[in-house]
C-alpha positions as CSV (number, residue, x, y, z in Angstrom):
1,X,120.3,112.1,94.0
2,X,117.4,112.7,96.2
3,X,119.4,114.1,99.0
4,X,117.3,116.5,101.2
5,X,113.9,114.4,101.3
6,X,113.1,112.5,105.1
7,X,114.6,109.1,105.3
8,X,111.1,107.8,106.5
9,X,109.6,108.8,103.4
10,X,111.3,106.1,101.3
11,X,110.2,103.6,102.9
12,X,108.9,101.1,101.6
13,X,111.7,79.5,95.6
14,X,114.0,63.1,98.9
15,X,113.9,60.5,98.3
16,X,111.4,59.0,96.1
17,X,110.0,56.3,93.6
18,X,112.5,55.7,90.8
19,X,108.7,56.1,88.4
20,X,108.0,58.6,86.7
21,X,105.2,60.9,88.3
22,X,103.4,61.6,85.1
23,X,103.1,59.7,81.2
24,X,104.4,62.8,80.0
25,X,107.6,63.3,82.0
26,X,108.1,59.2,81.6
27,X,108.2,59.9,77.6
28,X,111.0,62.5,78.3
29,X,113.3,60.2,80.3
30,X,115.1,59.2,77.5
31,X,117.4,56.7,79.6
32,X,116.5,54.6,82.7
33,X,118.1,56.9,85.6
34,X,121.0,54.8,86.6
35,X,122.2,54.3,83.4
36,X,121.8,58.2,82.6
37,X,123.5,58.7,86.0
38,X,126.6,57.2,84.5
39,X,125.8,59.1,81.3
40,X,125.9,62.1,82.7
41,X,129.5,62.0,85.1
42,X,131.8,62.6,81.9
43,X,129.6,65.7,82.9
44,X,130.8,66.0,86.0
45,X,134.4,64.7,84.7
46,X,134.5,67.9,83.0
47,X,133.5,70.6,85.6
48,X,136.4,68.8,88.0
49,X,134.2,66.7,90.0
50,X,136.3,63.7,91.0
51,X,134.9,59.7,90.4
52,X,135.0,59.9,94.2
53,X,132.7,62.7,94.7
54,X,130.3,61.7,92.0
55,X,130.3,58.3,93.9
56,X,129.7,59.7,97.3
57,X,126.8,61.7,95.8
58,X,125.2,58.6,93.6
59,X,125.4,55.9,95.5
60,X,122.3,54.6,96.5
61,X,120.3,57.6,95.5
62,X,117.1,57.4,93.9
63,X,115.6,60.5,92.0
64,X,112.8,62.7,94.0
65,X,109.9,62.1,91.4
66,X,107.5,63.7,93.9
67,X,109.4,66.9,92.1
68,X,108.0,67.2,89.2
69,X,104.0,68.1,90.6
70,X,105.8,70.4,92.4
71,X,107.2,72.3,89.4
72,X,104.3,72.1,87.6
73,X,101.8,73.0,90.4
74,X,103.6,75.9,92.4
75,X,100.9,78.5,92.9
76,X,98.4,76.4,95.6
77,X,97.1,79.5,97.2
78,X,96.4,82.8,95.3
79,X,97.0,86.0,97.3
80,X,96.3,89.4,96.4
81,X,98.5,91.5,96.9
82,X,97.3,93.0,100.5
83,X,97.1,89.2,101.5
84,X,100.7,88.2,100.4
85,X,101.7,90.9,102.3
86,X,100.0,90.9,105.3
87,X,101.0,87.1,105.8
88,X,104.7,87.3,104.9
89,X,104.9,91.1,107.0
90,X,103.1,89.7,110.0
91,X,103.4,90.5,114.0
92,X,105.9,86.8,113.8
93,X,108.1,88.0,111.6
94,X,108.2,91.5,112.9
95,X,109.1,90.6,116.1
96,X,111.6,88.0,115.3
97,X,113.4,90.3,113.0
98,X,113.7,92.8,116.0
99,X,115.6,89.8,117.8
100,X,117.7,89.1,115.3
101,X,118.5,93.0,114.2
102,X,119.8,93.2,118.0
103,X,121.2,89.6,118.4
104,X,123.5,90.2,114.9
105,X,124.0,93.6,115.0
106,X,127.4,93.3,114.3
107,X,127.5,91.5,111.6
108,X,125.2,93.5,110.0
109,X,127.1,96.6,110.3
110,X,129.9,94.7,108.6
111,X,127.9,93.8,106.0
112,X,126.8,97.4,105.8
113,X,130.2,98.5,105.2
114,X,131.6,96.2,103.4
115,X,128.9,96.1,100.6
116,X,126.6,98.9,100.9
117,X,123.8,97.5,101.5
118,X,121.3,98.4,104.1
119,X,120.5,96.2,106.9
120,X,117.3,96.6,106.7
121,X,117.5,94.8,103.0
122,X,119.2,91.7,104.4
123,X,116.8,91.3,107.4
124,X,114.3,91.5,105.1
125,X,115.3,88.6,102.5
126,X,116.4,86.6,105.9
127,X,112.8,87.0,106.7
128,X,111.2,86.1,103.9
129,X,113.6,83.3,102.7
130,X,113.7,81.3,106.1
131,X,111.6,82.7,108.7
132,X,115.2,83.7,110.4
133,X,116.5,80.7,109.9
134,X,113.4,79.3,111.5
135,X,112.4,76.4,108.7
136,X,115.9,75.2,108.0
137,X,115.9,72.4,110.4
138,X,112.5,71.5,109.2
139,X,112.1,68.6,107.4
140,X,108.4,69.2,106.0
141,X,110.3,72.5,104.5
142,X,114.1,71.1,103.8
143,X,115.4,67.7,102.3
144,X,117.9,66.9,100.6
145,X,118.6,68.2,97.4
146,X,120.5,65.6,95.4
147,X,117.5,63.6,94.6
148,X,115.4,66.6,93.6
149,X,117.9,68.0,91.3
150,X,118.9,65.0,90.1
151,X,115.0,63.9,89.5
152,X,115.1,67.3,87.4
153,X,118.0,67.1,85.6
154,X,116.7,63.3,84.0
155,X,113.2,63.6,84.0
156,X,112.5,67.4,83.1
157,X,113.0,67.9,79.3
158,X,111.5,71.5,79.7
159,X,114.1,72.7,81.7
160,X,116.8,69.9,81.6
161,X,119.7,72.1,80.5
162,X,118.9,74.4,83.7
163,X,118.8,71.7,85.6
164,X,121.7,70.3,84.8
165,X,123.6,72.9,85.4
166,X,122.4,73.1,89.0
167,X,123.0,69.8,89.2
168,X,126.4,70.1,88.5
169,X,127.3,73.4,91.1
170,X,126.0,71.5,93.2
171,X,128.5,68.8,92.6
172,X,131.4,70.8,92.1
173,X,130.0,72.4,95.8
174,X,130.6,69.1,97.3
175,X,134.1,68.7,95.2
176,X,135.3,72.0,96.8
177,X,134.0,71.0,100.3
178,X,132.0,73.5,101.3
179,X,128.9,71.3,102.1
180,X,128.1,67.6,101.8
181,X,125.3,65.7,100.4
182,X,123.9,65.2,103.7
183,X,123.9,69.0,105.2
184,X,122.6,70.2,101.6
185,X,119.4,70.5,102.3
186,X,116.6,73.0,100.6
187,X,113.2,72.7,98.5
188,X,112.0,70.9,96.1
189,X,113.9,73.0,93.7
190,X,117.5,73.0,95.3
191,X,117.5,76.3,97.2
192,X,119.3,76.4,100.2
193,X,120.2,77.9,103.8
194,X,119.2,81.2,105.2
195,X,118.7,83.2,102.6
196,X,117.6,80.3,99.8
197,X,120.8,80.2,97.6
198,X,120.4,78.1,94.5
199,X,123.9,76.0,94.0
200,X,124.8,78.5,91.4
201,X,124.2,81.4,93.4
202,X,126.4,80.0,96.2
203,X,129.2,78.8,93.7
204,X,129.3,82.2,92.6
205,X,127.7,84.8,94.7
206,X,129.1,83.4,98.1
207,X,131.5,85.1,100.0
208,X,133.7,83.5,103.2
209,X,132.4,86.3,105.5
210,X,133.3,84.4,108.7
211,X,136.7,83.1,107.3
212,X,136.5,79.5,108.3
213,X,137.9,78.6,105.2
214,X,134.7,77.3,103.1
215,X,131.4,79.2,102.0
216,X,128.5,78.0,103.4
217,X,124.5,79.4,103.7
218,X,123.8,77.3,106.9
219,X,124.9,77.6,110.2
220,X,126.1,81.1,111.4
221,X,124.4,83.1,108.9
222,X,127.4,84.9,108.1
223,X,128.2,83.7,104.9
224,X,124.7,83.8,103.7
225,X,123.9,87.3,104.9
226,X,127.2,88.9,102.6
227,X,126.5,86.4,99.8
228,X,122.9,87.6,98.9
229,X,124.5,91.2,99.6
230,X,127.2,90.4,97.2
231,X,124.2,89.2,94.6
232,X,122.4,91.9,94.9
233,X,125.4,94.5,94.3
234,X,127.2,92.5,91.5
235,X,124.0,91.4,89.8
236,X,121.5,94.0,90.6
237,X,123.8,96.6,90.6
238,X,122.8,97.6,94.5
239,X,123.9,101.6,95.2
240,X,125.2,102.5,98.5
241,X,123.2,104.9,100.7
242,X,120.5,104.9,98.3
243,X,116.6,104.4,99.1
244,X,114.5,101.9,97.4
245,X,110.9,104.1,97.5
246,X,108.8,105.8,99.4
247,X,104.9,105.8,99.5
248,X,102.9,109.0,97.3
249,X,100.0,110.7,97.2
250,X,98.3,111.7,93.9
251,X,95.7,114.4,93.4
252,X,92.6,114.1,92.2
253,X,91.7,113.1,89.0
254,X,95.1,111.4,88.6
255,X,95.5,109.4,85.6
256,X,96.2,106.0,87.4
257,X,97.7,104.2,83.6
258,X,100.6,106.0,84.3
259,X,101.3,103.9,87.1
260,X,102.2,101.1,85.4
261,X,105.7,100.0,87.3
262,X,107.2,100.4,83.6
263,X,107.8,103.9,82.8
264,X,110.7,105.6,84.4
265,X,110.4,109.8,84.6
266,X,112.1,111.9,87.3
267,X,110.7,112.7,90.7
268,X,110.4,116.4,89.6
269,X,108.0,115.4,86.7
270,X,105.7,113.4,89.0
271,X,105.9,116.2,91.6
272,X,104.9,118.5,88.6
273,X,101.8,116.2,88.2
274,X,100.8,116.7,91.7
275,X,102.5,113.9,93.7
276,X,103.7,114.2,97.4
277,X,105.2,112.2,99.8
278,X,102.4,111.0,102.1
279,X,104.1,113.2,104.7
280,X,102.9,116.2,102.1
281,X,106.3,116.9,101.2
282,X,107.1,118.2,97.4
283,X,109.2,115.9,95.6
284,X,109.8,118.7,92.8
285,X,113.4,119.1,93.2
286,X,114.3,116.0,92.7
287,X,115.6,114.2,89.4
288,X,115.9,110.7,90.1
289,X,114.1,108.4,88.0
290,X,111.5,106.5,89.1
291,X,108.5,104.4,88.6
292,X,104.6,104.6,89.8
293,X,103.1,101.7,91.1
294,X,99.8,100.9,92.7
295,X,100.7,97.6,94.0
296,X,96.6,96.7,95.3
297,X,94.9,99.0,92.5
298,X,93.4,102.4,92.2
299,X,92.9,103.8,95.9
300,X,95.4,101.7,97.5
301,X,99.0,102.7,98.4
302,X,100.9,104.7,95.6
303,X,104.4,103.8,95.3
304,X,107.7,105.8,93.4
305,X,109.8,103.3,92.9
306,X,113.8,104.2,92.5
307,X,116.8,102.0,91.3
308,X,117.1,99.8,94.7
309,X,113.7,98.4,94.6
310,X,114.6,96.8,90.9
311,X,118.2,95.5,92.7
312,X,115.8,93.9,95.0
313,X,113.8,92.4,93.1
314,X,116.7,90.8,90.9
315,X,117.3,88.2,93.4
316,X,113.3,87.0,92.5
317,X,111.3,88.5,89.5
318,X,108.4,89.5,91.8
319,X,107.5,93.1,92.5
320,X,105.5,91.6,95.0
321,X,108.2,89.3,96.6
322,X,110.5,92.6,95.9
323,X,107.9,95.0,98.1
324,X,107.6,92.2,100.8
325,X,111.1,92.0,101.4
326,X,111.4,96.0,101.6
327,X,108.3,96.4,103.6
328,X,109.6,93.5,106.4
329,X,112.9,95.2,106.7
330,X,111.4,98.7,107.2
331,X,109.1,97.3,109.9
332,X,111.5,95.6,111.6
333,X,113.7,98.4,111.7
334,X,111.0,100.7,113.4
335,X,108.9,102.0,110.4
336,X,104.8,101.9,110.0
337,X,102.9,100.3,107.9
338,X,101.4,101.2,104.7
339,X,99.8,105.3,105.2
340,X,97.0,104.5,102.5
341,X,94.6,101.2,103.2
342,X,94.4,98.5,101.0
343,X,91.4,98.7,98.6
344,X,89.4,95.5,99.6
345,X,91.5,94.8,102.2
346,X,91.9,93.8,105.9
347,X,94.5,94.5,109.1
348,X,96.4,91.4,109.7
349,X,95.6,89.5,112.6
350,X,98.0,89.8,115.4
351,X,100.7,87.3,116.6
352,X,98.2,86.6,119.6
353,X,95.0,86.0,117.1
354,X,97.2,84.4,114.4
355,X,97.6,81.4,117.1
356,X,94.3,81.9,118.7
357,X,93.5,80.7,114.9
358,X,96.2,77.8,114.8
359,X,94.7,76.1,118.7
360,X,91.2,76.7,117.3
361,X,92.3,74.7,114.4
362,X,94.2,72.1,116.0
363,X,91.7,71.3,118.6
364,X,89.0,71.0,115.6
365,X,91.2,68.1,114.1
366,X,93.2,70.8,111.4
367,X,97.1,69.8,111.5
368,X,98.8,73.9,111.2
369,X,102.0,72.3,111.8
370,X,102.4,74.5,115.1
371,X,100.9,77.3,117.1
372,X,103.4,79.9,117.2
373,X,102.2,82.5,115.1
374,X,103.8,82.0,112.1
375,X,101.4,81.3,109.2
376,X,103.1,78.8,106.5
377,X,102.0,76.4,104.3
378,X,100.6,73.7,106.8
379,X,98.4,76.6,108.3
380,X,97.2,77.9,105.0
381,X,96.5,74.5,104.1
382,X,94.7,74.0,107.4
383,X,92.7,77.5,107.0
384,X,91.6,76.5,103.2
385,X,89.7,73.2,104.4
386,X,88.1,74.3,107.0
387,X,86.9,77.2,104.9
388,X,85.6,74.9,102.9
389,X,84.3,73.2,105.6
390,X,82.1,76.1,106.8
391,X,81.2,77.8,103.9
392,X,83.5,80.8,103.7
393,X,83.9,81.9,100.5
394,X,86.8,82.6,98.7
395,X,88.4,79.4,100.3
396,X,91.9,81.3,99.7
397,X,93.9,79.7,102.8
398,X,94.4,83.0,104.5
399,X,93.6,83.5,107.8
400,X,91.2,86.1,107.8
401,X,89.3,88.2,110.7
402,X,86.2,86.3,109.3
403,X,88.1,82.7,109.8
404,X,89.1,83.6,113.2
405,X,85.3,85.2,114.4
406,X,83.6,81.5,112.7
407,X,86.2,79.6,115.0
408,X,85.3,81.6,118.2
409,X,81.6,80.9,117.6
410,X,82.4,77.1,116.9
411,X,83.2,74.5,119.5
């Protein structure tokens, strides 16, 4: 493969109101949920969920309607690119990856071995699925998932048959004992534990890394750590001791269509076309396929992208969530950031300035949700209105060297 070229230079997804939210999804309700509840156990009959189980789960439960403006409204902030990944690659999540790199150090090396897949990988979807475990205890972030999936599986006509099916892992999850309605808690859409496992992925992705007998994505993060590796090996075909990319140059006058993240050529062919590592180094010898991508645009950081990087991005079809994940895992394990600037773009504010922003905030009357540095939804929510507030324009919800140099000159 592309043995001989620097290591360094391949770097690089409650309990509510029985009513329907909207006329529409009311329409598509075809039976009043408790009587589709008892509709839909010969269901659950049939994927070996006992009367018992289906009881335990049911009883009381009333579907989590608040659900369906979720689905249909998931994109509240837009990012580009340099934004999403300045927020979700920040000093927080940096540092806390660094902790947990040396606190499971073991385990990772385990996991290393026994799938092949580089530690760096797996701190990087810890990070970006939980925070490091950080918003599972949270319930603004987790709650439980029986009334959201089952809000889906009766009110969603769109996606009912998907739903449905989750529904009914999630059953045959409690069935098995691995988890009980109570401790299966995610988001709105059912994903759970460190690393965000739908119930189909944990049903049958999970692996029993810790051998307690049961698979589970909470607690030790064990379990959860090997099960996404598992995914990503059986599913996105993962290959051992294999980069994911590296960052590029491109002479002058380079036709920038050709980096369209589609077309796959060997490294020699691009190196024929003048492309270097950013360290200068020829990639001419080199027949790996691989694809060009300008993730921020013309005159922002080029990217060859090999095989990994699309076994990556299998566990979420987003090159952006796919080059967020990389990018967190190299940091954390020591790397730099991007060689090329964004085009347009901005540093990110440090972990000191990030909650310099959040106490300015709070003391103005802006609820963040906290003051430690990590920037989620609550604090982009925060940001956004009190952008609005002063006039900053886009009102985007990121926290911006502009946001934080209007709160130092307010009182």
């Amino acid at each position: 493969m592309t043995r001989g070229i620097d290591r360094r230079a391949f770097t690089l997804s409650l309990m509510g109101a029985a009513t329907l939210a909207t006329p529409a999804l009311a329409q598509q309700a075809a039976k009043p949920f408790p009587r589709w509840v008892e509709t839909f156990r010969a269901r659950a009959r049939a994927r070996g969920v006992s009367d018992a189980t289906y009881n335990r789960v049911f009883s009381g439960l009333k579907p989590d309607t608040s659900v369906y403006a979720q689905d249909r409204n998931q994109a509240e902030f837009k990012e580009q690119t340099w934004q999403y990944i300045n927020r979700r690659v920040s000093d927080w999540r940096i540092a806390t990856g660094k902790e947990r790199a040396r606190q499971y150090a073991g385990l990772l090396e385990r996991i290393e071995k026994a799938f092949g897949v580089d530690r760096r990988v797996m701190l990087g979807y810890w990070g970006m699925e939980s925070a490091f475990g950080d918003v599972l205890n949270n319930p603004a972030h987790m709650k439980p998932i029986f009334p959201s999936l089952a809000a889906l599986a009766w009110g969603d006509a769109r996606r009912r048959s998907y739903w449905e099916a989750e529904l009914l892992n999630a059953l045959v999850i409690v069935e098995r004992g691995w988890g009980t309605p109570q401790e299966m808690t995610g988001s709105w859409a059912g994903a759970m534990g460190h690393t965000q496992w739908m119930p189909e992925v944990w049903l049958n992705m999970g692996v029993d890394f810790d051998g307690d007998g049961r698979i589970s994505p909470f607690g030790k993060p064990d379990d959860a750590l090997a099960g996404t590796a598992n995914y990503i090996v059986k599913r996105g075909k993962y290959r051992r001791d294999e980069p994911w990319g590296f960052e590029v140059k491109m002479p002058a006058g380079f036709n920038t269509d050709l980096a369209d993240n589609k077309t796959w050529r060997p490294l020699a062919q691009w190196g024929q076309q003048g492309i270097v590592t950013v360290e200068g180094q020829s990639i001419s010898g080199y027949d790996e396929p691989a694809r060009l991508w300008l993730p921020g645009g013309p005159g922002g950081p080029a990217l060859l992208l090999l095989h990994n990087f699309y076994a990556v991005r299998s566990y979420n079809p987003s090159s952006n969530y796919a080059l967020a994940v990389l990018h967190l895992g190299d940091r954390v394990m020591g790397d730099g950031p991007f060689a090329t600037p964004w085009p347009g773009g901005e540093r990110a504010l440090t972990l000191a300035e990030v909650q310099e922003v959040q106490q300015r905030l709070t003391a103005a009357g802006f609820n963040t949700g906290g003051t430690d540095g990590r920037v989620g939804a609550d604090t982009m929510r925060a940001v956004k209105a009190f952008q609005e507030k002063a006039g900053i324009s886009p009102a985007d919800g990121y926290a911006s060297i502009a946001v934080l140099n209007t709160l130092r000159q307010r009182r």
